[in-house]
C-alpha positions, 0 to 999 in steps of 0.5 A: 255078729262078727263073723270073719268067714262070712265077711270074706265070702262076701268080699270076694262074692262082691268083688267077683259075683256082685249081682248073686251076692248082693240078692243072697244077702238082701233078707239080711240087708233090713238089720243095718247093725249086721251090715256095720258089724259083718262088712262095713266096719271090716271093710273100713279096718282092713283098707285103714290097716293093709294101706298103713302096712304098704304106706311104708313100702311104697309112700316114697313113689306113691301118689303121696310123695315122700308122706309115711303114714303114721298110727294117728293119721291111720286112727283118723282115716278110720274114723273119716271113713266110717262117717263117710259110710255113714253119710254117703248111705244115708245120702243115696237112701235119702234120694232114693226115697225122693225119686220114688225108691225105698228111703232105707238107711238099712238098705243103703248101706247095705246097697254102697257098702257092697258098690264100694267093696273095689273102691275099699280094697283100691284105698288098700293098694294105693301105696303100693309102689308104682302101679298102687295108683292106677290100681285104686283109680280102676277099682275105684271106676268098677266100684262106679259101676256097681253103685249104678247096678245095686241101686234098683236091687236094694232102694227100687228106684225106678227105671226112669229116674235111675239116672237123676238119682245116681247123678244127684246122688254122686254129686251130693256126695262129692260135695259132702266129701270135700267138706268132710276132708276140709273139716277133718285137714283143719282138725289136724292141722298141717303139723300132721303132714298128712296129704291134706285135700289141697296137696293131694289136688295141687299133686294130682293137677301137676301130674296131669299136666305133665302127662298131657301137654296142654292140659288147662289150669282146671280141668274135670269135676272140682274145677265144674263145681268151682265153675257152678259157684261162681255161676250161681254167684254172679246170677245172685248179685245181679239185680233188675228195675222192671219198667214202671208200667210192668211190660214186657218187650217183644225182645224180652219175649225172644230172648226168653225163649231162646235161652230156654230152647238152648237149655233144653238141647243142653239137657238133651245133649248131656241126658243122651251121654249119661243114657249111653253110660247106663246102656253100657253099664247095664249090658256089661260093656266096657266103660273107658276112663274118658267115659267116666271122665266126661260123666263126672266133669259134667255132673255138677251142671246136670244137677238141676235145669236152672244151673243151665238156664244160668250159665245160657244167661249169664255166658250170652251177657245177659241178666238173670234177675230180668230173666226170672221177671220175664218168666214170672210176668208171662206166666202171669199172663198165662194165668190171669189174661186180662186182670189188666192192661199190663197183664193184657198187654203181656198176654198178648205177647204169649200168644205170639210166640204161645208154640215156643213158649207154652212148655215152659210157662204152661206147666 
């Protein structure tokens, strides 16, 4: 199944025709043994052995500092990335399936092995001294936008959800990532002197903040993540004594339903950018680094409404466990009326603010 001239032709028809290559290749994409043999394992070979070649080259002004890599450190980066493979299509196809696409793990590593072509040959150059850095960082951001462009060709997701699936997809990933690079750096221990995950994020905040006077302690996607846990955290520990009769007060009510009007403008405002991006991506504009930049700082939050919904709360002061009690007593109303005086009494109070409230409790 191995078939050296044929792996090339698809490397370059990926890098320099994606859209031709990828439709040619489709009949094919259902065997995922084939992909594995004639471009994902090639692929992770090539960047493994061209990157230890460089490594010796340019490791001493390279994004790793004065680390060489060694044949052990190569032999895990092999392994680490045919897992990755492995996890990230079954990731995407999984989701796919769920936002109404094909649910193929065939078809999912056939569809990110060929998005993450550039980001293979960007993990290659990365030692290169000088420019092997911005070099990967480019390659990287081009594979991005392949992975939004090859989604509807090989899973079918529809046009509508694109959007939530490629997020969900990215943000999912990233988690499963850094729990695989924490996993693999315990394995191998700091003896190693690889570039563990924490040095690599401790080099790269430091060469931020020089380049830009001013730059927060944590800025970007992993301190948005560290933002979202805590979030969910402190939302979890709260805790809420509903009063004895069961009633809601008129403040409860207007509270409530601001918190889910700032939500929804939230959404808007971060659905709106992301619906630019894509726009961008599908006429082939140029997509800029801060593009990029802002899409991955904010996916963790555009994961799912109830992240939102927490940090409107939590960030005004208040309680998330009262607030889940408000909406489940109104929607109780909703359904039931008038079972009793606290349901009547609650219901009465929907049909106040009924306008503002029925989206969010009539559903």
């Amino acid at each position: 199944m191995i078939d050296l001239k044929r792996t090339l032709d698809l490397i370059k028809g990926g890098m320099f025709d994606p859209e031709q290559t990828w439709r040619s290749y489709l009949p094919e994409a259902e065997d995922w043994q084939k992909t594995a043999f004639l471009l994902t394992g090639p692929l992770i070979i090539l960047s493994a052995v061209v990157a230890y070649i460089f490594g010796f080259v340019g490791s001493d002004i390279s994004l790793f500092g004065g680390f060489r890599p060694t044949i052990v450190s190569t032999l895990m980066t092999l392994v680490t990335s045919a897992i990755a493979a492995v996890v990230i299509a079954f990731i995407v196809s999984a989701l796919a399936g769920a936002f109404g696409g094909k649910n193929s793990f065939a078809l999912g590593l056939a569809a990110t092995t060929f998005a993450f072509i550039p980001g293979y040959l960007g993990q290659a150059v990365t030692w290169l001294p000088w420019i092997g850095g911005l070099l990967a960082l480019g390659l990287f951001i081009y594979s991005l936008v392949l992975l939004w462009k090859v989604i509807p060709v090989y899973l079918a997701v529809p046009d509508g959800k694109r959007v939530g699936h490629y997020i969900l997809s990215l943000v999912v990933t990233i988690a499963a990532m850094i729990v695989l690079s924490i996993t693999v750096n315990r394995m191998m221990g700091p003896s190693m002197g690889g570039p563990s995950f924490e040095r690599l994020s401790e080099r790269s905040m430091s060469m931020s903040e020089r380049s830009v006077p001013g730059a927060p302690a944590r800025t970007g996607m992993v301190s948005g993540l560290a933002r979202q846990g805590e979030l969910m955290q402190a939302a979890e520990e709260d805790t809420f004594d509903p009063p004895s009769n069961g009633r809601l007060s008129n403040g409860q009510v207007r509270e409530f339903i601001r918190v889910m009007q700032r939500t929804e403008e939230l959404q808007q405002d971060k659905m709106a950018r992301l619906k630019e991006l894509s726009e961008k991506a599908e006429s082939d504009e140029e997509i800029s680094l801060s593009d990029f930049g802002s899409m991955m700082s904010g996916m963790t939050e555009m994961a799912g409404l109830q992240t939102s919904e927490i940090e409107i709360v939590k960030s005004a002061g208040g309680n998330w466990a009262e607030h889940q009690w408000v909406r489940e007593s109104l929607r109780t109303a909703w359904l039931q009326k008038d079972i009793n005086d606290t349901v009547k009494h609650n219901f009465a109070l929907y049909q106040q603010y009924e306008e503002e409230l029925a989206k969010y409790i009539a559903r």
